[in-house]
N, C-alpha and C positions, 0 to 999 in steps of 0.2 A: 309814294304815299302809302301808308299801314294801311290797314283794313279801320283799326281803331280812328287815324287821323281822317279817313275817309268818312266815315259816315258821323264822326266831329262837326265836319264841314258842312255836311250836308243838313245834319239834324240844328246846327245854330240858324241856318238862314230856316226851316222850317218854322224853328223855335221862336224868331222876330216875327215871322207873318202871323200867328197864332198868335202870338202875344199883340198883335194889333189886330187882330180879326177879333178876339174875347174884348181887346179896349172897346172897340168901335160897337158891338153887343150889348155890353154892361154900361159903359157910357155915351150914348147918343149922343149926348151934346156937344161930343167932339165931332160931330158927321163933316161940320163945315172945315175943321182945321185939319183931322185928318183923310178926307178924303184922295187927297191923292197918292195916298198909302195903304190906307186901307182896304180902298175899292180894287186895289193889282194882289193885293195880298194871297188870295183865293189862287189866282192864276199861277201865282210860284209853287203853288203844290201841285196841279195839273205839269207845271216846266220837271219839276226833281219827279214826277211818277213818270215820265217820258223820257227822263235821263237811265232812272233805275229800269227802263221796261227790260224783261226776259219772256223769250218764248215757252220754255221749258218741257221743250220735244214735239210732244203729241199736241194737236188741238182739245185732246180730253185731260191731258193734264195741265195745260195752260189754263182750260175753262174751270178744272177742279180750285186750280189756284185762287181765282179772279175771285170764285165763290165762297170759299173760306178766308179770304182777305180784305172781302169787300162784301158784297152779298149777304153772308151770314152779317156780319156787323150793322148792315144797314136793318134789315129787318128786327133783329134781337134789341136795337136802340129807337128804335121806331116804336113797337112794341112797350119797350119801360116808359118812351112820352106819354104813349095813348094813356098808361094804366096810372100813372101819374098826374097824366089831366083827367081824368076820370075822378081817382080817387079825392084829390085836390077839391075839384065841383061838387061832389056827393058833401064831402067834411063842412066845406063853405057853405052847404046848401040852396045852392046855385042851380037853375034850372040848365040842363045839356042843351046844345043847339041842335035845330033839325037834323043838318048833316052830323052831328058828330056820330063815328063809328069809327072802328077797324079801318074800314075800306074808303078812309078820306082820302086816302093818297089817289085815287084813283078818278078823283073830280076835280081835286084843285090843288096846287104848287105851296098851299100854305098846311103844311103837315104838322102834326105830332115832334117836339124836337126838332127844329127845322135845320137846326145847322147839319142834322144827316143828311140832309139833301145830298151834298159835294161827295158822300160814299157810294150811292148810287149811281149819280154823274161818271163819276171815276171810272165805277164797273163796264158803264155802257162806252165810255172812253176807250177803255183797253181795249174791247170787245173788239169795235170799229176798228180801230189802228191794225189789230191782228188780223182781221179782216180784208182790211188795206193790203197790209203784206203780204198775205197770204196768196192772193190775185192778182197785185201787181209787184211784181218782183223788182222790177228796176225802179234805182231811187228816185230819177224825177218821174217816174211816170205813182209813184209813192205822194210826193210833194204835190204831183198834181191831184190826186184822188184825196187829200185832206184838204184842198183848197176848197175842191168841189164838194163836200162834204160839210164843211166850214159855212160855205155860201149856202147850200139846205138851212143851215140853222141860223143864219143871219135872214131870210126870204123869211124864217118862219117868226123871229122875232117880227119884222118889219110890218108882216099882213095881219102880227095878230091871232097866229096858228097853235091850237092848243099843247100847252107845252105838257105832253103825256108822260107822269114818268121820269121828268128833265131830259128829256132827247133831245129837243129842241137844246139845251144847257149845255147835251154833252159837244153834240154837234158845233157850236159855236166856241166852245172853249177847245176844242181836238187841236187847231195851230198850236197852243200853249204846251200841248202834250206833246207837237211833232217837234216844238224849238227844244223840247228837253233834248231830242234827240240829236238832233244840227249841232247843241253845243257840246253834247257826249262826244261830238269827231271835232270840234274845234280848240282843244286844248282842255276844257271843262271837262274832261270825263272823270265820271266817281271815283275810277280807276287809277289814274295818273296824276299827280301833282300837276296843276299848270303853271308854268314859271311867275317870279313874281312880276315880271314884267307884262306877262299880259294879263296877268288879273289887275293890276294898276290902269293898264290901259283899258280891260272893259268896264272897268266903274269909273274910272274920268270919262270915257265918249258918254256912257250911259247916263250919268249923272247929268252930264252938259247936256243930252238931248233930253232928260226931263226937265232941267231948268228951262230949258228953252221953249218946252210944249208947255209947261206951267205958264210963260209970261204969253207967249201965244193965245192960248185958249181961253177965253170967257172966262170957263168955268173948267173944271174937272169931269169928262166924260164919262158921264155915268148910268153903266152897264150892270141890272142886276142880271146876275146869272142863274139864280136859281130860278127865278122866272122868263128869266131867256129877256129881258125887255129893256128896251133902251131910253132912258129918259133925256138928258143932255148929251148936246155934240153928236158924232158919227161915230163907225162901228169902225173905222180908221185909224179916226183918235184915238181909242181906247186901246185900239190893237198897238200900238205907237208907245202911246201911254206906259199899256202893260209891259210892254218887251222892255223897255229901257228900266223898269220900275225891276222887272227879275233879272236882267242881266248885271244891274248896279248892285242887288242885294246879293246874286250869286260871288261876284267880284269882290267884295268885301268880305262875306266869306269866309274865300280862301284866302286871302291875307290873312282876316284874325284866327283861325281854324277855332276854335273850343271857346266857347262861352257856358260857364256851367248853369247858370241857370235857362241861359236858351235853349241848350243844347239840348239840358233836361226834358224842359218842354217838347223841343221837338221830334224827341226821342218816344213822348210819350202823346204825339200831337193827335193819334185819333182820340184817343181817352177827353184830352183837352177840348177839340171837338165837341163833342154828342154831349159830354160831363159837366158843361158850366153853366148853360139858361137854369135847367130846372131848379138848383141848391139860388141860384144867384136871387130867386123869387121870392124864398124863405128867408133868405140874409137880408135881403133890400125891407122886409117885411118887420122883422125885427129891428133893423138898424133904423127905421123909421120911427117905430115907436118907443126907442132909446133915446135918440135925437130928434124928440119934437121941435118942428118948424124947423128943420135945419134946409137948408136949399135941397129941394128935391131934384134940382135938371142937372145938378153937377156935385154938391156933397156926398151928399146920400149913395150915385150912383159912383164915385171914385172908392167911398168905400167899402160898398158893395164889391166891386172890383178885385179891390186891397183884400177883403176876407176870402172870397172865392180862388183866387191864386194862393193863399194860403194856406188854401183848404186840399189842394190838388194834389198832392201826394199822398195824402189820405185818400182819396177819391180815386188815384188811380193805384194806389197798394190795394184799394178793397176790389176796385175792378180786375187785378190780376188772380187775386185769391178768389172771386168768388164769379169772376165772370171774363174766364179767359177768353174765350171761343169769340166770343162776341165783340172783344176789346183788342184784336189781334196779335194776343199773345201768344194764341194755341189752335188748330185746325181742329173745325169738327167733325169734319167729313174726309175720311181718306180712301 
């Protein structure tokens, strides 16, 4: 496999999750039809950054990395929400709430730009895992320190423990981070082509065990993660759930390799990320008062949708030109 047809591969299945993660965002009304797509979507990015992980020598050049690919982006897009809700409130002339400030991240999981959350998560993700390896050298005793780790942040979901930060978030999604890696030596690596035979066979098992957990379960187990908190089913199901959900989208995949418009997306998924609530406010605002009385739980927000995906290439050519550092295009710190 190219280096080109590699990260094809990788950035379409990125491209699908994001493009159901912005669905699920901009159209709520889909919550009940696609949830059990959209709720694993999150986690196949924690799988492909566990697949890509690299140490890159030192502990200080690892950490320098983590910080210019994640760190800077989180604060720099945190940052544009705050001045954004801000400016927003002022124009509206809308009174600010007690809390609002800078320093909201620091009280409660519903921030500025919230879809940054998963940037920070990620950082504290990598951290840990390196961490892990760093100390325990052998692989299961590797396995066993994410498990135990995994369980910290399931215990903290479960009691109620204040999620500081998303640790609690990172903690609980870290397994998703370690199967990137289990499937990097199981034929799935970025590196190697997996024949077509067994990418066939893991999206037939996978497929077949999420039909099967789909007629099984109630309902669709649902885990928000950025609040670490678990509303329906177990922390079992969802783990179950999730893995069949990213091992069926990885599988396909590699079969289709290149889809240009996912591919694009996924190519450009942080941008897409942090870049679509705020514009989606002012589109939905206008498209409202173009299309008076148009259904507000499902017109309005499709195409809301429709304009903001439209918009995205504009949005992330301006974030290249005008806001590399932040958009991980370009390091700021060396």
């Amino acid at each position: 496999m190219t280096e080109n047809s590699r990260v094809a591969y990788l950035d379409t299945g990125k491209g699908i999750a994001m493009f159901l993660i912005v669905l699920l965002h901009l159209v709520p009304g889909l919550y009940s039809v696609l949830s059990y797509l959209s709720l694993y979507s999150v986690c196949y990015f924690f799988m492909v950054s566990g697949m890509l992980y690299k140490e890159y020598g030192s502990p200080r050049a690892f950490v320098l990395r983590k910080v210019n690919t994640l760190a800077v982006p989180f604060v720099g897009w945190y940052c544009i929400g705050y001045l954004v809700h801000l400016v927003g409130r002022i124009v509206a002339g809308m009174e600010l709430e007690p809390d609002f400030g800078i320093f909201k991240i620091f009280h409660t999981n519903e921030i500025f730009n919230l879809p940054a959350w998963f940037i920070l998560s990620l950082f504290w993700c990598q951290l840990l895992f390196y961490a892990v390896r760093r100390i325990l050298r052998n692989a299961f005793a590797v396995a066993l320190g994410v498990l135990v780790l995994a369980s910290v942040g399931i215990a903290m979901s479960r009691y109620g423990v204040n999620n500081f930060l998303y640790i609690g978030s990172s903690l609980s999604c870290l397994p998703f981070f370690f199967l990137g890696r289990l499937l990097a030596g199981c034929g799935f690596s970025p590196g190697v082509s997996p024949s077509r035979r067994v990418a066939l066979a893991g999206l037939a098992v996978a497929v077949g065990a999420f039909v099967l957990m789909a007629c099984l379960f109630d309902a669709a187990p649902d885990f928000s993660c950025y609040r670490n908190e678990l509303s329906v089913g177990s922390m079992w199901q969802y783990y179950l759930c999730a893995i069949a959900f990213i091992v069926a989208l990885l599988s396909f995949c590699c079969l289709v390799g290149r889809l240009p418009l996912f591919t694009w997306l996924g190519r450009n998924s942080l941008v897409a990320l942090v870049a679509h609530l705020q514009p989606s406010v002012v589109v939905s605002l206008l498209l409202a008062s173009v299309f008076v009385g148009a259904d507000e739980v499902f017109v309005i927000p499709f195409l809301t949708f429709a304009v903001v995906m439209a918009l995205m290439p504009l949005i992330v050519a301006l974030s290249k030109r005008f806001l590399p550092c932040i958009s991980g295009y370009r390091d700021l710190i060396s």
